[in-house]
Backbone as numpy.savetxt, mean C-alpha at the origin, in Angstrom:
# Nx Ny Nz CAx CAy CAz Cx Cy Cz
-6.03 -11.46 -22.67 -6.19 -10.26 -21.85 -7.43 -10.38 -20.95
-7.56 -9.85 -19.75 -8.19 -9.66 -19.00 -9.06 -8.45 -18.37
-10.29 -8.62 -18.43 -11.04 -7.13 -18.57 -10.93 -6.71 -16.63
-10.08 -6.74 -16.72 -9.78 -5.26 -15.82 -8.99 -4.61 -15.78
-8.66 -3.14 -15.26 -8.15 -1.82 -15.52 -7.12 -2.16 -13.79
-5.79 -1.86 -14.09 -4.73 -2.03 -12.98 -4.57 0.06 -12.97
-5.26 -0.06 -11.45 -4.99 1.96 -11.50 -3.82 1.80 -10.06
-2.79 2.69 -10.25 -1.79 3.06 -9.63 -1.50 4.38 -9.28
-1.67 5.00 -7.89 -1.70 6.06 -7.46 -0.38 6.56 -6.97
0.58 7.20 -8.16 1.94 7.43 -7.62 2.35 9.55 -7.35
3.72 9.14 -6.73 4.41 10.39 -6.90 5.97 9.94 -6.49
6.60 10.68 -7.31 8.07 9.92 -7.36 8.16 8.99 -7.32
8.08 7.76 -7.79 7.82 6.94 -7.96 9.42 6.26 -8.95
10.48 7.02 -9.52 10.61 6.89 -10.90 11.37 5.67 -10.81
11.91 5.36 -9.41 12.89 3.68 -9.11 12.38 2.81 -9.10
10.83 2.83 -9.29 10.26 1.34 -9.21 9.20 1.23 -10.01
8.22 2.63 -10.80 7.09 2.54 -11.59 7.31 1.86 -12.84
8.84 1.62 -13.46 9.08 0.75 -14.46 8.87 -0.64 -14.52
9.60 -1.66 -13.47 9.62 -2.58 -13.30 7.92 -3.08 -12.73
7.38 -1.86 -11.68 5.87 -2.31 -11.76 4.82 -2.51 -12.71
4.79 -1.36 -13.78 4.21 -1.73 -15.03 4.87 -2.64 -15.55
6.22 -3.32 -15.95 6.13 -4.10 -16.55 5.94 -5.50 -16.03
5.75 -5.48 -14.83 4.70 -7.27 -14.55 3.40 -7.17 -15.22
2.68 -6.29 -15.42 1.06 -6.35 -15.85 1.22 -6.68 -17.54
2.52 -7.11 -18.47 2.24 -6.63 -19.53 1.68 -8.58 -19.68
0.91 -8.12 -20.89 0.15 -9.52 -21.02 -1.31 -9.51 -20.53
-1.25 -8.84 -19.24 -2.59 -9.01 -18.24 -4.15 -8.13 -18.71
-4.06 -7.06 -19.14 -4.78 -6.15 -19.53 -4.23 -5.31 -20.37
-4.98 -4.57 -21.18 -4.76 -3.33 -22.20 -5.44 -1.55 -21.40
-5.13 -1.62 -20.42 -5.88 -0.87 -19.20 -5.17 -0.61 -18.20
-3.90 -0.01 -17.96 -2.96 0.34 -17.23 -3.17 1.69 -17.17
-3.18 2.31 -15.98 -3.24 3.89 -15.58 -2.39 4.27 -14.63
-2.01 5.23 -14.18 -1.01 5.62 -13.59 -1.68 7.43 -13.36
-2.24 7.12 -11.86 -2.27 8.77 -11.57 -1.40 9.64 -10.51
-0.60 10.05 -11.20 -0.04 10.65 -10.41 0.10 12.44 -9.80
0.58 12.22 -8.59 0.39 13.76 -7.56 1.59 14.53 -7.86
1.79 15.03 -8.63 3.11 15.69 -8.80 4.57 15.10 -8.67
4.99 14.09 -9.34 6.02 13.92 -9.35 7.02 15.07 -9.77
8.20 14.97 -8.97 9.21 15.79 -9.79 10.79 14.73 -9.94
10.80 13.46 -10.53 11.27 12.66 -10.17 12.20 12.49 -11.93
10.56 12.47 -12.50 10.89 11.85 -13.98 10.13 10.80 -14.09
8.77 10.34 -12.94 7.97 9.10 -12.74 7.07 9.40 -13.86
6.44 10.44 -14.67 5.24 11.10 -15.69 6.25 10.43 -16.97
7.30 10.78 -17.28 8.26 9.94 -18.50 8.04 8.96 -18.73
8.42 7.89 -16.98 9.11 6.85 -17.11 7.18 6.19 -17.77
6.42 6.48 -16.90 5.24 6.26 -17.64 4.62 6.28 -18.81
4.98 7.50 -19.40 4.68 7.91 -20.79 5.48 6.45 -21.65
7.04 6.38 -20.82 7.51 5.75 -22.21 7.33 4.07 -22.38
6.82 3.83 -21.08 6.03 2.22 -21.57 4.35 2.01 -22.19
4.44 3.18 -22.80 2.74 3.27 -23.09 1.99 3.36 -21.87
1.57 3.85 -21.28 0.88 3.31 -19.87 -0.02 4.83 -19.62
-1.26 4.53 -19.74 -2.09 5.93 -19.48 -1.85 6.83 -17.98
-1.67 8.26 -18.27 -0.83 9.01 -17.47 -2.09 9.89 -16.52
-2.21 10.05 -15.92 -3.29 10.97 -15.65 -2.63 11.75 -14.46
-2.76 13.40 -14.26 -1.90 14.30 -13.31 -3.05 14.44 -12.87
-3.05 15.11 -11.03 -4.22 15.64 -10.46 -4.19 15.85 -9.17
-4.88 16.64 -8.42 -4.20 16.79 -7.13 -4.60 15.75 -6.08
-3.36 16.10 -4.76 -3.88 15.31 -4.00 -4.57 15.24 -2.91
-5.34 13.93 -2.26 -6.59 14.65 -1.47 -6.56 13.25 -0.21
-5.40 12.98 -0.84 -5.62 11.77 0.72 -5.53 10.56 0.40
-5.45 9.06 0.52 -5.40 8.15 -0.10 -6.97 7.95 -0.44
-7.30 7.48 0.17 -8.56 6.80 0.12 -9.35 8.02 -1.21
-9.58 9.26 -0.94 -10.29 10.18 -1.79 -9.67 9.78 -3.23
-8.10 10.09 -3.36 -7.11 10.51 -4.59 -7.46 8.89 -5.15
-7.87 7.37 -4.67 -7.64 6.20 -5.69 -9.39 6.10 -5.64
-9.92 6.69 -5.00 -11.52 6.54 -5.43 -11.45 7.82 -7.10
-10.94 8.60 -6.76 -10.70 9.61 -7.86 -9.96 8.73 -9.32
-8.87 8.14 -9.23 -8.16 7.30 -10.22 -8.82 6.05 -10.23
-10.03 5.34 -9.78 -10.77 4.37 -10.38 -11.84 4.76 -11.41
-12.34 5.90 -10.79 -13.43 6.17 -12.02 -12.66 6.60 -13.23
-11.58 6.66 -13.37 -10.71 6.61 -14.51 -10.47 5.88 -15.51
-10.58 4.52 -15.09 -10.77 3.71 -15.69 -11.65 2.73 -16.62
-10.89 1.85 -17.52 -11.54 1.57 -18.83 -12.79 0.38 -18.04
-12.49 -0.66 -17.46 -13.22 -1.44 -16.95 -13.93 -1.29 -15.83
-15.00 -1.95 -14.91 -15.60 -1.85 -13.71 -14.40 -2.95 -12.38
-13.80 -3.64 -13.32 -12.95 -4.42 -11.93 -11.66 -4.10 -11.94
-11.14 -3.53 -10.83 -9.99 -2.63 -10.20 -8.67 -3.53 -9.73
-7.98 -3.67 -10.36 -6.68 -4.21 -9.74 -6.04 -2.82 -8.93
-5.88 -2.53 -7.81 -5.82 -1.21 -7.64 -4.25 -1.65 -6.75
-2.79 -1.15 -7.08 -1.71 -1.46 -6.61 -1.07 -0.29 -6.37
0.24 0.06 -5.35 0.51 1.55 -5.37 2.08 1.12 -6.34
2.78 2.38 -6.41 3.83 2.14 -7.45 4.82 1.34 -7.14
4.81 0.79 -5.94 5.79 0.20 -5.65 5.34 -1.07 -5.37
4.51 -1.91 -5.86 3.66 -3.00 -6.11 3.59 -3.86 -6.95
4.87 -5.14 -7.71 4.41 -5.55 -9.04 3.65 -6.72 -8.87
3.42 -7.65 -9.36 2.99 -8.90 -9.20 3.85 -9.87 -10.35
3.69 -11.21 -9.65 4.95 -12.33 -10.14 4.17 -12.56 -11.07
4.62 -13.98 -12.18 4.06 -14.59 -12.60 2.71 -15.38 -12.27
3.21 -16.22 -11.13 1.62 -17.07 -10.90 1.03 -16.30 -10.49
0.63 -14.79 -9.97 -0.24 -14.26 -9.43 -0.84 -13.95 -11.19
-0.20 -13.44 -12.22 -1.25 -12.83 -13.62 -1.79 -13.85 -13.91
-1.00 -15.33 -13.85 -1.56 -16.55 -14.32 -3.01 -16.61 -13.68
-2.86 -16.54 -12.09 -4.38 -16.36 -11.73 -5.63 -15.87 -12.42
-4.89 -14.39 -12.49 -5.81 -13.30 -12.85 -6.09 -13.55 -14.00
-5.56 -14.03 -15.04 -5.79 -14.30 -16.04 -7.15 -15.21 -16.17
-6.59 -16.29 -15.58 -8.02 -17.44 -15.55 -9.43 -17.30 -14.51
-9.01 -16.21 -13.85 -10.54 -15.56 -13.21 -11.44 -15.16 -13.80
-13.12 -15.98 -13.73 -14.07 -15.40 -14.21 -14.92 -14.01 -13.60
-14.19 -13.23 -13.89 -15.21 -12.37 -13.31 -16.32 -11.48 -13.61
-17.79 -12.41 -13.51 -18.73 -12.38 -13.96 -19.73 -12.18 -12.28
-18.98 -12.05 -11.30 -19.77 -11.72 -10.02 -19.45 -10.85 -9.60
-19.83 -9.83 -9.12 -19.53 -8.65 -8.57 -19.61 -8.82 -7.24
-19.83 -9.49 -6.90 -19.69 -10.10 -4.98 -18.71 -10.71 -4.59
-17.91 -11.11 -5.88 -16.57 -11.36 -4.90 -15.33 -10.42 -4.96
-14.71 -10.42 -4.17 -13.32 -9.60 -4.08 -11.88 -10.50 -3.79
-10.97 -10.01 -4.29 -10.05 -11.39 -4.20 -8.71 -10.43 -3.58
-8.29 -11.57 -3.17 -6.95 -11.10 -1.72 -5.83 -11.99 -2.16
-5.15 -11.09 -2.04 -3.42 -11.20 -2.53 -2.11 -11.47 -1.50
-1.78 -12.48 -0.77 -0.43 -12.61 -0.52 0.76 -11.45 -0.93
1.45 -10.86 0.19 2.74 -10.06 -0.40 4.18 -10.54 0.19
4.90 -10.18 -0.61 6.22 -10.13 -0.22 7.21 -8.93 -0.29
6.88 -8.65 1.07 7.72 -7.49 1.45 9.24 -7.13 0.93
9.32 -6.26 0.59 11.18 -6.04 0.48 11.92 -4.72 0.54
13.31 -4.44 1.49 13.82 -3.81 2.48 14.74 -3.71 1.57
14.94 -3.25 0.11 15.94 -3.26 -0.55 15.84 -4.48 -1.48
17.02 -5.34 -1.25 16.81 -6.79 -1.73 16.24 -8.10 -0.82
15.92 -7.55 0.42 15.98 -8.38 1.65 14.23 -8.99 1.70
14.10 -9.55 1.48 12.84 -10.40 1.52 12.54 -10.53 3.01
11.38 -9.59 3.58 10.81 -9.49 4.54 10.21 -10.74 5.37
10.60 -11.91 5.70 9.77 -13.11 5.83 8.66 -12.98 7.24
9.74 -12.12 7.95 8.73 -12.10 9.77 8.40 -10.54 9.96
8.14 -10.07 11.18 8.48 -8.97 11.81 6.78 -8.16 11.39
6.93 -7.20 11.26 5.81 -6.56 10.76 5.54 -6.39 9.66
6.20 -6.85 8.38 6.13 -7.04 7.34 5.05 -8.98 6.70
5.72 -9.58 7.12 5.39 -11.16 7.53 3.82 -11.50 7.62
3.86 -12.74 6.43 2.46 -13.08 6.34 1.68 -12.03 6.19
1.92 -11.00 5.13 0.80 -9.77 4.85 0.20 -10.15 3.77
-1.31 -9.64 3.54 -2.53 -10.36 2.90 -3.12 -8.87 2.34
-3.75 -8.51 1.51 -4.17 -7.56 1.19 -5.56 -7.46 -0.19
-6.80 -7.26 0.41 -7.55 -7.40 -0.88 -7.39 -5.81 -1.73
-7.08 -6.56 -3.13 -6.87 -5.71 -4.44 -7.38 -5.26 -5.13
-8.45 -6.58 -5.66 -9.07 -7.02 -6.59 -10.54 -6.93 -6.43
-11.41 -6.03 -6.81 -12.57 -5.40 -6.75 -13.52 -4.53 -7.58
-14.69 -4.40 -7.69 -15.69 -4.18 -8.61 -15.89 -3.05 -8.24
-15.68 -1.73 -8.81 -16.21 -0.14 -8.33 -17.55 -0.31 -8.14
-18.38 -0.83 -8.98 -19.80 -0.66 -9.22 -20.44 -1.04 -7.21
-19.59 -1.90 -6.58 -19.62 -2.05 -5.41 -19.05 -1.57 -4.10
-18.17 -1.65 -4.50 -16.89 -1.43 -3.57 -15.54 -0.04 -3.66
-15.55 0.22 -2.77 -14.83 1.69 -3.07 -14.00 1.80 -1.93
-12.21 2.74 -1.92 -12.13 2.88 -0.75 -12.92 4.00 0.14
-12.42 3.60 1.56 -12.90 5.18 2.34 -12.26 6.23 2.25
-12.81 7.42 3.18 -12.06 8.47 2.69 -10.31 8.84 3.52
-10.03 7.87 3.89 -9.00 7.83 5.23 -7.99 8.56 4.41
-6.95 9.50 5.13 -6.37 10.55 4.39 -4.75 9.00 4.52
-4.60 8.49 5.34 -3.96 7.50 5.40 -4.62 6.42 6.07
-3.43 5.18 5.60 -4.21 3.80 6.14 -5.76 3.79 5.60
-6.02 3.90 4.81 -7.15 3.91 3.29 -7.45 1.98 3.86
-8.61 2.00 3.71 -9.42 0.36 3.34 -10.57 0.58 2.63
-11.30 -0.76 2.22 -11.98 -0.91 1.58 -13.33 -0.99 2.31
-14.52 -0.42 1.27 -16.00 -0.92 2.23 -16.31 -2.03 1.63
-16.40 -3.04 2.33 -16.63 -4.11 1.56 -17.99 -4.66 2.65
-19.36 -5.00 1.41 -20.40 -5.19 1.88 -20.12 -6.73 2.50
-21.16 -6.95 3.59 -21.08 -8.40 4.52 -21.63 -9.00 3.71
-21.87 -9.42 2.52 -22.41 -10.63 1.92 -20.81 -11.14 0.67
-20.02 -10.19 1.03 -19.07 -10.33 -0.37 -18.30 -11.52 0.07
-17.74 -12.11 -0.77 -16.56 -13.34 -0.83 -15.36 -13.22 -1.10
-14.38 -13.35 -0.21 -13.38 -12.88 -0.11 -12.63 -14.20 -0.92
-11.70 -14.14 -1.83 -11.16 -15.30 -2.66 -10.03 -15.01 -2.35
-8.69 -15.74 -2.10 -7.12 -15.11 -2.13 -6.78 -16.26 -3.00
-6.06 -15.48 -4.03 -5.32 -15.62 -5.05 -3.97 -16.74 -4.64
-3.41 -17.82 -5.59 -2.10 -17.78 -5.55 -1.04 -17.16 -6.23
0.19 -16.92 -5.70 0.76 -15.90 -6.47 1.49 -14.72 -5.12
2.26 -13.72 -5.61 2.53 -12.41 -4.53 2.46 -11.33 -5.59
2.31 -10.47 -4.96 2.41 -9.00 -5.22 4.15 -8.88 -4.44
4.62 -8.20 -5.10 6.37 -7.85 -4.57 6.01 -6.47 -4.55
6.01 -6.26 -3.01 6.15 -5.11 -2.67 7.51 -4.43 -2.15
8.61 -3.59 -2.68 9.63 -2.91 -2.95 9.48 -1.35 -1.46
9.33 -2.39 -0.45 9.28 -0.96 0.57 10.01 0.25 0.29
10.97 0.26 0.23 11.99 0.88 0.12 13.55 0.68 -0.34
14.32 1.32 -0.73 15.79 1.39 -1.35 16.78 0.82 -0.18
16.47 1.47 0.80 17.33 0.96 2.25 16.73 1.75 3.40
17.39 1.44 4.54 16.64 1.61 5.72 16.55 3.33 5.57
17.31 4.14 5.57 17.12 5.06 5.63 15.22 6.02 4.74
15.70 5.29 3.21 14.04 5.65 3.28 12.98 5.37 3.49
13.45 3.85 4.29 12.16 3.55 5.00 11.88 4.37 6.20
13.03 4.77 6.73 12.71 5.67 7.89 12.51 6.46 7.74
12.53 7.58 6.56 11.81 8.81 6.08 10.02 8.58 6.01
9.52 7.23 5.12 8.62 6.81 4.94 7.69 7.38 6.07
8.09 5.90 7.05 7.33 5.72 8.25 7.71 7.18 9.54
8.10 8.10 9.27 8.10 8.88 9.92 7.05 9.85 9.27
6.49 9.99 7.99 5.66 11.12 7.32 4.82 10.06 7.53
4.74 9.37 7.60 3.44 8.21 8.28 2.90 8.50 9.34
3.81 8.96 10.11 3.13 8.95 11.59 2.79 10.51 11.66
3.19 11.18 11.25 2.38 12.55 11.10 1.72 12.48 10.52
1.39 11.74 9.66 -0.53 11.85 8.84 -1.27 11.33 9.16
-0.83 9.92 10.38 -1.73 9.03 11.03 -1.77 10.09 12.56
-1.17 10.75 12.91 -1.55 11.50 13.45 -2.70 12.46 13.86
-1.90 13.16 12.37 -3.77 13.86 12.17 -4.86 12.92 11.78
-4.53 12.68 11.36 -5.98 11.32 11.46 -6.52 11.07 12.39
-5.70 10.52 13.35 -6.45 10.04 14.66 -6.71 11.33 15.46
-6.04 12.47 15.42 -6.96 13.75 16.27 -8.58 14.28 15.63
-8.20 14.00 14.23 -9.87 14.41 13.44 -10.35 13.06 14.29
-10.03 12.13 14.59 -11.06 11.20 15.33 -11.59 11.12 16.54
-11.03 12.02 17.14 -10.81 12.87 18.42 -9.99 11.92 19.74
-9.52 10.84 18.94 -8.32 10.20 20.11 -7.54 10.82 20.42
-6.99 10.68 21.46 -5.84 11.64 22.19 -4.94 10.82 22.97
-3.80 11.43 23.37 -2.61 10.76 23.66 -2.12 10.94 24.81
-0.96 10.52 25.48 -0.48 11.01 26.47 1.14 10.43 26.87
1.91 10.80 27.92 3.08 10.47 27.82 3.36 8.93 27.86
2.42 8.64 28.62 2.16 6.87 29.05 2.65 6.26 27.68
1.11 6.53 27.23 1.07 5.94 25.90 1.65 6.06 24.69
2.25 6.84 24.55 3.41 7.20 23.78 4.82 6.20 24.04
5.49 6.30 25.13 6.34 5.34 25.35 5.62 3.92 25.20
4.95 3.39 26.53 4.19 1.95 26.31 4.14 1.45 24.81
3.56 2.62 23.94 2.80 1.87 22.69 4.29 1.53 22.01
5.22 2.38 22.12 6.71 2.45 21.34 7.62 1.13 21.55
7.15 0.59 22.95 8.01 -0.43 23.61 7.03 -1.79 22.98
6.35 -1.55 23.17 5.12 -2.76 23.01 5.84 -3.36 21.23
5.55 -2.01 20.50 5.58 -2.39 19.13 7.16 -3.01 18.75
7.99 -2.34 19.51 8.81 -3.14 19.49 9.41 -4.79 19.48
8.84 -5.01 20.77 8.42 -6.61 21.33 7.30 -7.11 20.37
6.17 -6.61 19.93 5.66 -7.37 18.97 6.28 -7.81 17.80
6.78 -6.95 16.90 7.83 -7.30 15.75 8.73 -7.93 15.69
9.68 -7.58 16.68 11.05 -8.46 16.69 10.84 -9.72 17.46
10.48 -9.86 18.36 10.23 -10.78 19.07 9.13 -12.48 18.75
7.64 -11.35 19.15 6.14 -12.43 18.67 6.33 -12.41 17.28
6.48 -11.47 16.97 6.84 -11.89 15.24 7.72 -12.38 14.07
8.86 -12.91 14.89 9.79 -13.21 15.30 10.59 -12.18 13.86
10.80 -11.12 13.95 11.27 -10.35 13.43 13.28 -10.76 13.23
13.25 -11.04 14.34 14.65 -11.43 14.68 15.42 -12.36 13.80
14.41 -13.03 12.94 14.70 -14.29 11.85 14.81 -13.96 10.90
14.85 -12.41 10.81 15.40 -11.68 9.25 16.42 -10.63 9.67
17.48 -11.07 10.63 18.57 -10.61 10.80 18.43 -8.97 10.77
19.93 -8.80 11.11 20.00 -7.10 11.35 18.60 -6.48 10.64
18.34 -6.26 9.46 17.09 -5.93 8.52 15.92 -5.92 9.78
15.75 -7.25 9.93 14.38 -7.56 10.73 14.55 -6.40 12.47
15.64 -6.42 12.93 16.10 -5.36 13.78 15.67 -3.98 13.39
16.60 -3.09 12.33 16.49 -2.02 11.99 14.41 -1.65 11.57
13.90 -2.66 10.85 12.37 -2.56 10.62 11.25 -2.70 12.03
12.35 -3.63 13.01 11.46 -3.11 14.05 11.67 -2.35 15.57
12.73 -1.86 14.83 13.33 -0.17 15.88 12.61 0.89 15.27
12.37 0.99 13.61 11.78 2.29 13.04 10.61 2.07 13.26
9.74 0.65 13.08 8.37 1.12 13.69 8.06 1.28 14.87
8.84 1.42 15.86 9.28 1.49 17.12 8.70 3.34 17.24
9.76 3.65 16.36 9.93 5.12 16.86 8.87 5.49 15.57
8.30 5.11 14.82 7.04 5.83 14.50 5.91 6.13 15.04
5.76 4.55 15.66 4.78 4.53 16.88 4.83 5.60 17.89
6.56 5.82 18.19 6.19 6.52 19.35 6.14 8.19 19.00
6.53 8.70 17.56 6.77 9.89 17.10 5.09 10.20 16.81
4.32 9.04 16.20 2.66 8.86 16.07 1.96 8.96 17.52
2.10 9.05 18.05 1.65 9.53 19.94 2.08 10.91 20.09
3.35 11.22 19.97 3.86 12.05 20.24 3.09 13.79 19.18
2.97 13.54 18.06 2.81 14.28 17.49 1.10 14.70 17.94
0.31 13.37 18.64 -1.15 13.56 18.17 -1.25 14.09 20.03
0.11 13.68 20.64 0.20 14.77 21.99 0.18 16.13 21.62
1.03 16.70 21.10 1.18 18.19 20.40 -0.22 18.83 20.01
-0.82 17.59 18.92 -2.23 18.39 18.03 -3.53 18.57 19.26
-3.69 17.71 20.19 -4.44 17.86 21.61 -4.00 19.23 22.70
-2.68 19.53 22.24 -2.13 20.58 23.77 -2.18 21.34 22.75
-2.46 21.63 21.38 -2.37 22.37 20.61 -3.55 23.92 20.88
C-alpha cells in the first residue's frame, strides 16, 4: 500500500464511480468520495465498495476539491474526478514512488473515451494532466470551472507511465449536455474576469475551434466520433461567447 489518500469529487456519478474505485484497490487504504448531491444511487454505489463517503455542498471546482483534500487520511493527493480510473501500469508506478519530497508533483497521460471509442486525436489527444500532489504545498485555485493547480516554480514535474481512462461520457448526446453546462459556467467565469464578447468573436472563435480539432488535430482520424467531438466543441465555444455576450448586455 501506498501512503496516499485518492479524493474524488462526484455527483451522479452512479455509471462509472464503481469501476473507478475499483482500479485503486491494492493502491491505498484511503479512498474518499465527496460528493454534491447525487440523486443517482452514486452515495450506495460508494458505501457498498467500502469507500469513505463524505456529502457537502457545492462551491465550484477548485473551492469543493480544496474542501475534499483536507479530508483526507494522508498529505499526498491522488486527486481524480468520478469518471477517472487508472490502468494497471499507472498503480504499478504509484506503487513504487518514493514520496519523501514534497517538491515534486507527478503528471499522468490520459485516455480519453466517447463511450467505447478511444479518443486518439482531436481535442481529446495527447492529454497530460498533473494529479499527483502534496496539500502541505500545493492546492487547487478557486476557479468555479476549469480548476488548476498552484504549483510553486521550483517544483518538479515527473509524468508517470501508465493512463488514467477517462470515460467522457455514455454517447454523444451526454457529451453534448456536458459541454454545453460547460460553457455557461465558463461563461460566468470569464465575465467575473471582466472579458467580454462580441458577435465577431463568437462565430470566429466557433469556426476556428472547429478547424483546430478536426483538422490540426487531426480529429478526423477517429472517424465519425472524432467529427461529432469536434462539432460539439464547436458549438460550446460558440454558445461560451454567446452567453458571456448576454452577461455584458446584461
Amino acid at each position: 500500500m501506498q501512503k496516499l489518500s485518492v479524493v474524488i469529487v462526484s455527483k451522479n456519478a452512479a455509471t462509472v464511480i464503481g469501476e473507478t474505485i475499483k482500479s485503486f484497490a491494492g493502491l491505498t487504504d484511503d479512498v474518499l468520495v465527496y460528493d454534491n448531491g447525487s440523486t443517482d444511487g452514486t452515495q450506495e454505489i460508494v458505501k457498498s465498495h467500502g469507500t469513505k463517503l463524505f456529502e457537502g455542498s457545492w462551491e465550484g471546482f477548485g473551492k469543493t476539491k480544496n474542501k475534499a483534500n483536507a479530508l483526507a487520511k494522508f498529505d499526498w493527493i491522488l486527486s481524480l474526478d468520478a469518471d477517472e480510473a487508472i490502468d494497471e501500469k499507472l498503480k504499478k508506478e504509484l506503487l513504487a514512488l518514493d514520496l519523501a519530497d514534497e517538491t515534486n508533483v507527478y503528471e499522468f497521460r490520459f485516455r480519453n473515451f466517447l463511450g467505447n471509442k478511444w479518443l486518439r486525436f482531436g481535442e481529446w489527444g495527447n492529454d497530460k494532466h498533473t494529479r499527483l500532489f502534496n496539500r502541505r504545498r500545493i492546492k487547487w485555485n478557486e476557479a468555479e470551472v476549469h480548476e488548476s493547480l498552484i504549483v510553486p516554480v521550483e517544483t518538479r514535474i515527473t509524468r508517470l507511465k501508465g493512463y488514467v481512462l477517462h470515460k467522457t461520457a455514455v454517447d454523444i448526446h451526454e457529451y453534448k449536455q456536458k459541454m454545453m453546462g460547460y460553457a455557461v459556467l465558463n461563461a460566468e467565469k470569464y465575465f467575473k474576469q471582466g472579458k467580454r464578447s462580441n458577435s465577431m468573436m463568437m462565430f470566429l472563435s466557433a469556426i476556428f475551434s472547429f478547424i483546430k480539432n478536426y483538422f490540426l488535430k487531426l480529429g478526423f482520424l477517429d472517424g465519425s466520433t472524432g467529427y461529432h467531438c469536434a462539432r460539439i466543441n464547436a458549438e460550446y465555444t460558440f454558445l461560451k461567447y454567446k452567453k458571456l455576450m448576454e452577461l455584458s448586455k446584461a
